[in-house]
C-alpha positions as CSV (number, residue, x, y, z in Angstrom):
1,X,0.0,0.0,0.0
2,X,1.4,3.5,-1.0
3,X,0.4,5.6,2.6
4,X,1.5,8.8,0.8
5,X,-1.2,8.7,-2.0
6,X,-4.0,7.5,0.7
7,X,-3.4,10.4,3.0
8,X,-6.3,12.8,3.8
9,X,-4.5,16.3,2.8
10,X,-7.0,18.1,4.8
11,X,-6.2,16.0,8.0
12,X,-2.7,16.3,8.5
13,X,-1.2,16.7,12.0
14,X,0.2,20.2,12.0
15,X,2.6,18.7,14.8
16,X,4.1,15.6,15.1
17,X,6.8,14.4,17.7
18,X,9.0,11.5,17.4
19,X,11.3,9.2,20.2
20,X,14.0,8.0,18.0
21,X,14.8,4.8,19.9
22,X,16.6,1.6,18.6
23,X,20.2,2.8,17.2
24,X,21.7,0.5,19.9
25,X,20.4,-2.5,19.3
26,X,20.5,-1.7,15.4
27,X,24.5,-2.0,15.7
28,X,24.5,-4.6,18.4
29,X,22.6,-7.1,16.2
30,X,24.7,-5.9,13.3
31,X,28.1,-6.4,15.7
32,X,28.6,-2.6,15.5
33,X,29.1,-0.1,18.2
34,X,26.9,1.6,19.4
35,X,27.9,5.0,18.0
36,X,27.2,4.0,14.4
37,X,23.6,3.2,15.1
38,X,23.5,7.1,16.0
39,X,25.2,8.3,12.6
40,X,23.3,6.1,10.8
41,X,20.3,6.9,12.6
42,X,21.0,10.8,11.0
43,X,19.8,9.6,7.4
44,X,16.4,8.6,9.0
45,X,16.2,12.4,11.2
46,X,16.5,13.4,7.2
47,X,14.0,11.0,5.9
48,X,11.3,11.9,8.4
49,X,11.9,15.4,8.0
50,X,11.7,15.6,4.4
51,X,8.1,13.3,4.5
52,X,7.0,15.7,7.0
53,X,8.1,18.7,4.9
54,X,6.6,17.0,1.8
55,X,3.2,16.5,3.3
56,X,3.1,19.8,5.2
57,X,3.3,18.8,9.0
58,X,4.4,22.3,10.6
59,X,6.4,21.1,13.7
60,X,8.4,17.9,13.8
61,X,10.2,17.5,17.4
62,X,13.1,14.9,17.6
63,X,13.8,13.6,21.0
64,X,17.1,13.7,20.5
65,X,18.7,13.3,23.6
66,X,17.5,13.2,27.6
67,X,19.0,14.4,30.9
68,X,19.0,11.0,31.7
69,X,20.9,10.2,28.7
70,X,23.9,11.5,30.5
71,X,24.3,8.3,32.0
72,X,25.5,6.6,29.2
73,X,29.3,5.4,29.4
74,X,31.1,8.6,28.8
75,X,32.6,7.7,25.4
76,X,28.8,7.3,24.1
77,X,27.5,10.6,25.4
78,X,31.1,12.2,23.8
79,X,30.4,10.8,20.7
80,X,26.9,11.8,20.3
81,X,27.7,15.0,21.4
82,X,30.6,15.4,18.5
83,X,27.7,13.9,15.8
84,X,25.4,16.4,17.0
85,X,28.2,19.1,16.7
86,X,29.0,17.7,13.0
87,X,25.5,17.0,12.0
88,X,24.3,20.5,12.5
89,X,27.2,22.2,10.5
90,X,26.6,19.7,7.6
91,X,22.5,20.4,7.4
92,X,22.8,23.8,7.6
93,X,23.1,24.1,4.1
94,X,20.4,22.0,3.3
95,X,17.9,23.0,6.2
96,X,18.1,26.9,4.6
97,X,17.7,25.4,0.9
98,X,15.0,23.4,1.9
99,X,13.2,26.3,4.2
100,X,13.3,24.6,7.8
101,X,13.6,26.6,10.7
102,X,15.4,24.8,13.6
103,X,14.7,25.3,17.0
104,X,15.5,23.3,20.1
105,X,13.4,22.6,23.9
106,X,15.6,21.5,27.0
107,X,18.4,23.0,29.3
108,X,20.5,23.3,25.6
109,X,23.2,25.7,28.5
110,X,24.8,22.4,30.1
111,X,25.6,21.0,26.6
112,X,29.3,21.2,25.5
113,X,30.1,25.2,24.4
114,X,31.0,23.7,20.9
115,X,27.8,22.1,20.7
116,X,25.5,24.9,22.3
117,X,27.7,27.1,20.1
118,X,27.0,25.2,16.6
119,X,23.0,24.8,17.9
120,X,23.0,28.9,18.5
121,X,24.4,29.3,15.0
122,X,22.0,27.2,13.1
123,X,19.1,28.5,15.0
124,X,19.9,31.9,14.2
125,X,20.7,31.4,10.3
126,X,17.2,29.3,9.9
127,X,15.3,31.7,12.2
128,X,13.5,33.6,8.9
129,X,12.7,30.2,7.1
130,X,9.1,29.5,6.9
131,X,8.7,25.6,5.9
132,X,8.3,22.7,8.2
133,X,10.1,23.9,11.8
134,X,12.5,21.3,13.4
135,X,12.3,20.9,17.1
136,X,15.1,19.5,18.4
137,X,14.8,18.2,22.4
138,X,18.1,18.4,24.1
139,X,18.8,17.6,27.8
140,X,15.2,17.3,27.7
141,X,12.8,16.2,30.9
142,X,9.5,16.6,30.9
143,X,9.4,16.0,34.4
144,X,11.7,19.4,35.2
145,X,10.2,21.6,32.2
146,X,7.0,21.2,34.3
147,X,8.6,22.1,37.5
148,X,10.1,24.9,36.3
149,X,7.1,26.5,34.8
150,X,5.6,25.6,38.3
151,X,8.4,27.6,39.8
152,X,8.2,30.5,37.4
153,X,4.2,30.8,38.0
154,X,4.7,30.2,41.6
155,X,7.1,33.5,41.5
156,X,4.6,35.4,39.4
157,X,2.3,34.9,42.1
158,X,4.3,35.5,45.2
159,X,4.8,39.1,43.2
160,X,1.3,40.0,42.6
161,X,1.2,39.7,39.1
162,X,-1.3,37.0,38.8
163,X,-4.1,34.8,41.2
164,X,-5.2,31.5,41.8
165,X,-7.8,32.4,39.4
166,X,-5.5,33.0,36.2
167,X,-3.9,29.5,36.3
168,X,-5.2,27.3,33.6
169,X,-4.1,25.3,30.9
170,X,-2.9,28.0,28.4
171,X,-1.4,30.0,31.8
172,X,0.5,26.4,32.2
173,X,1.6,26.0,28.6
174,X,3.2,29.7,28.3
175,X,5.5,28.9,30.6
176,X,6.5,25.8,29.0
177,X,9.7,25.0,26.6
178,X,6.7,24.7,24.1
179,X,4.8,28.2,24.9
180,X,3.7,29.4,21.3
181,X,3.9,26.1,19.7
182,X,0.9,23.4,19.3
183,X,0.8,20.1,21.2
184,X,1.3,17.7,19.0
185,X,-1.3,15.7,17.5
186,X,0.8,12.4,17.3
187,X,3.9,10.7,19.1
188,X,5.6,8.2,17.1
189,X,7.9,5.9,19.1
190,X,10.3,3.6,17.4
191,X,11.9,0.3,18.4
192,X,8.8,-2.0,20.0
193,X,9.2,0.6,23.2
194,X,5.5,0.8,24.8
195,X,5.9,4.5,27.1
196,X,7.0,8.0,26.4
197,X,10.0,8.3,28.9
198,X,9.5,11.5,30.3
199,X,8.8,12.9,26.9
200,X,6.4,16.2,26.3
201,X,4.2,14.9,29.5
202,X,2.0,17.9,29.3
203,X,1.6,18.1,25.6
204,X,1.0,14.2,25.0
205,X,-2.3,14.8,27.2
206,X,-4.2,14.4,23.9
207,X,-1.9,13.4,21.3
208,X,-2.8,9.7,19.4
209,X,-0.1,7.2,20.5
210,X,1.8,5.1,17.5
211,X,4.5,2.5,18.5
212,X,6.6,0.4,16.1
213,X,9.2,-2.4,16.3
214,X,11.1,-0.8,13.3
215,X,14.6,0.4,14.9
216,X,15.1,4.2,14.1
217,X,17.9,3.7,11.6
218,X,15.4,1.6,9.6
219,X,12.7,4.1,9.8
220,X,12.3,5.5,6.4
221,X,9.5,7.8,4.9
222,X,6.9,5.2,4.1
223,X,7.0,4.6,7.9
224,X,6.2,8.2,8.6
225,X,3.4,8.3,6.1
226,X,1.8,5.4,7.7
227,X,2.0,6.7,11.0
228,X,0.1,9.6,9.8
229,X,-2.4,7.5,8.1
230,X,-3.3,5.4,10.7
231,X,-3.6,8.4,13.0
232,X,-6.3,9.9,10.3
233,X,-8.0,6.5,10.7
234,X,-8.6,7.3,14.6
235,X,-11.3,9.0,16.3
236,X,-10.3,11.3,18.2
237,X,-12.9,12.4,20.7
238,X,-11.6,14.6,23.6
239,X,-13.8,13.0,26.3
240,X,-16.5,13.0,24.0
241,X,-18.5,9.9,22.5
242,X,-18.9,8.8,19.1
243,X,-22.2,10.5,19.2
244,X,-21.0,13.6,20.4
245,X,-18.7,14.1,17.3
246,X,-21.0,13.0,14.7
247,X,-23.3,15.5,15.8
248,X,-20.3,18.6,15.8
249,X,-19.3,17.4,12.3
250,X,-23.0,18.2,11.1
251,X,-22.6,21.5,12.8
252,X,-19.8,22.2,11.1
């Protein structure tokens, strides 16, 4: 079946987020190291961003590395830092010529000054594209961007500037890594994993799940296409029932 062709054009996530898991155990069982299952895994960050580009999904976001992830043995987080470092200059090029804006979510200050540097750069020479933008999450934790907003709302309010009364979702969201940017619509999770790992906990809240055992080097941009295909083939009701929507779409 060719997903592309079968798509819905009027019912395409305008966000999508991806945990890019697998490049491990993609070398392992191909007697690599580790490391190579992360550069290899950069041709599929291109393939998914050019499907998503192709089919005009407005965010992609990449988990593409955790503050647990720091945890690694030291020669893995070393070398993923370098690829990142190296990966960046060589896109640049083709992230302007292709219109993608690049941004990034996380504590990007405790990353390596060559790599926070390079990030900086890219962000700044992308900033006027206006094509699909790529999210990057870096020393990402869902778990502290929420505490943090907590914090900065808490402060708010120990100053007087708002009350009990103004917090709400969207009061929540703005002080989020995220303020300004949609939640996305769908999560796609590679490598037979079954949870989000402290990925985009607040933004999830809604978002249609899809999990697949293809390893992220493998992941191509039929896979993409399907996951947005079988996503359109959801109901998504928000609490509702079936009813509830059927009724709304007449509405409409």
């Amino acid at each position: 079946m060719n997903y592309k062709e079968n798509l819905d054009t009027s019912n395409i996530p305008e966000h999508v987020a991806i945990i890019m898991d697998g490049n491990g155990r993609w070398a392992k069982e191909k007697g690599q190291m580790r490391l190579v299952g992360h550069a290899t895994g950069v041709e599929s960050v291109r393939e998914a961003l050019t499907a998503a580009s192709e089919i005009n999904v407005k965010y992609l976001t990449l988990y593409a590395f955790s503050t647990e992830n720091w945890n690694r043995p030291k020669s893995e987080v070393d070398g993923l830092m370098d690829l990142l470092v190296t990966t960046i200059a060589n896109e640049l090029e083709s992230l302007n010529n292709n219109d993608v804006r690049l941004m990034t979510i996380g504590n990007t200050d405790d990353l390596p000054d060559g790599c926070r540097n390079e990030l900086l750069k890219a962000i700044e020479k992308t900033a006027n594209n206006k094509g699909t933008v790529l999210i990057l999450a870096l020393n990402y934790s869902a778990k502290l961007e929420i505490k943090e907003a907590i914090k900065r709302i808490a402060k708010e309010y120990k100053e007087g500037n708002i009350g009990l009364e103004d917090v709400n979702d969207e009061l929540v969201s703005n002080h989020l890594y995220t303020a300004g940017i949609p939640d996305p619509e769908l999560m796609i999770r590679t490598s037979g994993e079954i949870r989000i790992s402290n990925f985009l906990l607040w933004q999830l809240a809604y978002s249609e799940l899809h999990f697949t055992p293809i390893y992220w080097p493998d992941f191509k941009k039929e896979d993409f296409y399907k996951a947005i295909y079988e996503y359109q083939n959801r109901e998504r009701r928000f609490g509702r029932i079936g009813e509830q929507l059927n009724e709304l779409d007449k509405n409409d």
